[in-house]
C-alpha positions in Angstrom: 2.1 -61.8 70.0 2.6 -64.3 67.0 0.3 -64.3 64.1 -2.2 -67.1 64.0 -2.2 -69.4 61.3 -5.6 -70.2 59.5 -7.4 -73.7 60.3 -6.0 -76.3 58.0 -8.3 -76.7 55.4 -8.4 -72.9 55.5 -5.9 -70.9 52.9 -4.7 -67.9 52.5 -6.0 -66.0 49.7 -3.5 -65.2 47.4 -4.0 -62.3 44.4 -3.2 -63.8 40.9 -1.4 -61.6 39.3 -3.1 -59.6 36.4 -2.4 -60.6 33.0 -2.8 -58.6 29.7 -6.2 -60.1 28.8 -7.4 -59.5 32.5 -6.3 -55.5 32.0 -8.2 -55.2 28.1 -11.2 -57.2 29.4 -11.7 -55.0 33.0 -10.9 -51.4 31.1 -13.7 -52.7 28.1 -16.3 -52.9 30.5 -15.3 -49.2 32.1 -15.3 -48.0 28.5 -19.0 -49.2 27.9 -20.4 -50.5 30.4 -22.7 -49.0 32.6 -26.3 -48.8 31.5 -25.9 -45.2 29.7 -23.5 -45.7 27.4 -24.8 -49.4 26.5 -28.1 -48.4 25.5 -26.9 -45.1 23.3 -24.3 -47.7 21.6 -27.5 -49.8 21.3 -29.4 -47.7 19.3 -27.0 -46.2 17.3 -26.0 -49.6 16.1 -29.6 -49.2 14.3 -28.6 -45.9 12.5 -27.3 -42.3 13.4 -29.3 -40.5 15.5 -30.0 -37.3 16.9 -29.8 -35.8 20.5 -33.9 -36.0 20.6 -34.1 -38.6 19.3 -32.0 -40.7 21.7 -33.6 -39.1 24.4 -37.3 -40.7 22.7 -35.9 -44.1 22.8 -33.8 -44.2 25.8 -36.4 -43.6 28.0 -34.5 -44.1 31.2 -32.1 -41.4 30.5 -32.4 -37.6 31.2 -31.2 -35.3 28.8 -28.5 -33.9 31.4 -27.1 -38.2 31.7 -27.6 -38.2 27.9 -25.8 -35.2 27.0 -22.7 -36.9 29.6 -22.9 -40.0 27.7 -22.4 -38.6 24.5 -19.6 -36.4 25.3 -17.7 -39.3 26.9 -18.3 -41.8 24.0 -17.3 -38.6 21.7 -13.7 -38.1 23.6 -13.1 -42.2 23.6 -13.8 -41.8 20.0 -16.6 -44.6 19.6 -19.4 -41.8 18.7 -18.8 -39.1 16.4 -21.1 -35.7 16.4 -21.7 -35.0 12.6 -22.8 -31.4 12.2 -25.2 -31.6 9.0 -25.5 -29.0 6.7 -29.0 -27.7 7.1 -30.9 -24.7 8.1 -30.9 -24.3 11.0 -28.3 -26.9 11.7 -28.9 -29.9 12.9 -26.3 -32.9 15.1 -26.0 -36.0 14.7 -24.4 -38.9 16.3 -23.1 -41.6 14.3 -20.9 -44.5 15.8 -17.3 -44.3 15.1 -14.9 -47.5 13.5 -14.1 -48.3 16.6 -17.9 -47.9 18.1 -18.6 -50.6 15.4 -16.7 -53.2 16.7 -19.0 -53.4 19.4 -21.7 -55.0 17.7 -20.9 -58.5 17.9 -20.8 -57.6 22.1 -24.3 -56.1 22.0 -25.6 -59.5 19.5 -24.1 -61.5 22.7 -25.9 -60.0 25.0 -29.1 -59.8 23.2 -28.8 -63.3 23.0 -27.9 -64.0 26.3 -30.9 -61.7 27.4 -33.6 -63.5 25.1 -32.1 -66.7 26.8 -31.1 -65.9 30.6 -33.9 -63.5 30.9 -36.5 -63.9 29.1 -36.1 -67.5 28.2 -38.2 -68.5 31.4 -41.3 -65.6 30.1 -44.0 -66.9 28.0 -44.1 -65.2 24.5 -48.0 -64.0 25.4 -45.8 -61.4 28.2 -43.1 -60.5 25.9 -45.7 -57.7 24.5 -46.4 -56.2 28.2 -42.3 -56.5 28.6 -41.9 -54.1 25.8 -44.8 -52.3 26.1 -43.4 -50.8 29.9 -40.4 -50.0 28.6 -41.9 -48.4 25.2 -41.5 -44.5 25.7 -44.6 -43.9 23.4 
C-alpha cells in the first residue's frame, strides 16, 4: 500500500531543530516554574523568611508541598537554609545569588499580571481580589 500524500495546501509538519536559547529558556521554566516554587521565590524576594512564615503567606500551599519546594530550590541552589544562632534554633530561608537574578522575571510578570489580568478589573474590586487570597 503506498503512503498517501497530504492535500496540497496541507504540509507536513516538520520539527525545528532545538537551539541553545530554546534548551536555557524550556529548562528555566522547569527550574521555577510551577506555582510552588514561584510564589516561595516571590516572597522571599521581600526578605528572608521562615518555614511558618511562608506557610502564612502562601496560603495555597501545605506545609508537606512547602517543605518539597524548599528542599528543591535548596539543591538547585536558588534558596539557602540559614540556621540562626538562637535558642532554641531557629531556619531561615534566604534566596541564594543565583535566586536573585530572578527578580527582574518576577517584576515582568507582576507587570504583565496588573496588565493582562487585572487591567480589565476596576480598581473598586482590586480590594475583594486581595482580600480572597489574604490568608489573615
Amino acid at each position: 500500500m503506498l503512503a498517501q500524500e497530504p492535500p496540497g495546501d496541507i504540509l507536513p509538519v516538520r520539527r525545528r531543530k532545538r537551539t541553545i536559547s530554546d534548551y536555557a529558556a524550556v529548562e528555566s521554566a522547569r527550574k521555577i516554574g510551577n506555582q510552588g516554587r514561584l510564589i516561595v521565590v516571590r516572597y522571599l524576594l521581600e526578605r528572608p523568611m521562615r518555614f511558618n512564615e511562608l506557610l502564612r503567606v502562601a496560603c495555597e500551599i501545605d506545609p508537606k508541598t512547602l517543605s518539597r519546594v524548599l528542599e528543591y530550590l535548596a539543591s538547585e541552589k536558588i534558596v539557602r537554609r540559614e540556621v540562626l544562632d538562637t535558642q532554641p534554633f531557629t531556619v531561615q530561608y534566604v534566596l541564594t545569588d543565583k535566586g536573585e537574578q530572578i527578580r527582574p522575571v518576577m517584576q515582568s510578570l507582576k507587570a504583565w499580571g496588573e496588565a493582562w489580568i487585572l487591567g480589565d478589573t476596576p480598581l473598586k474590586n482590586y480590594t475583594e481580589i486581595i482580600a480572597s487570597h489574604d490568608p489573615t
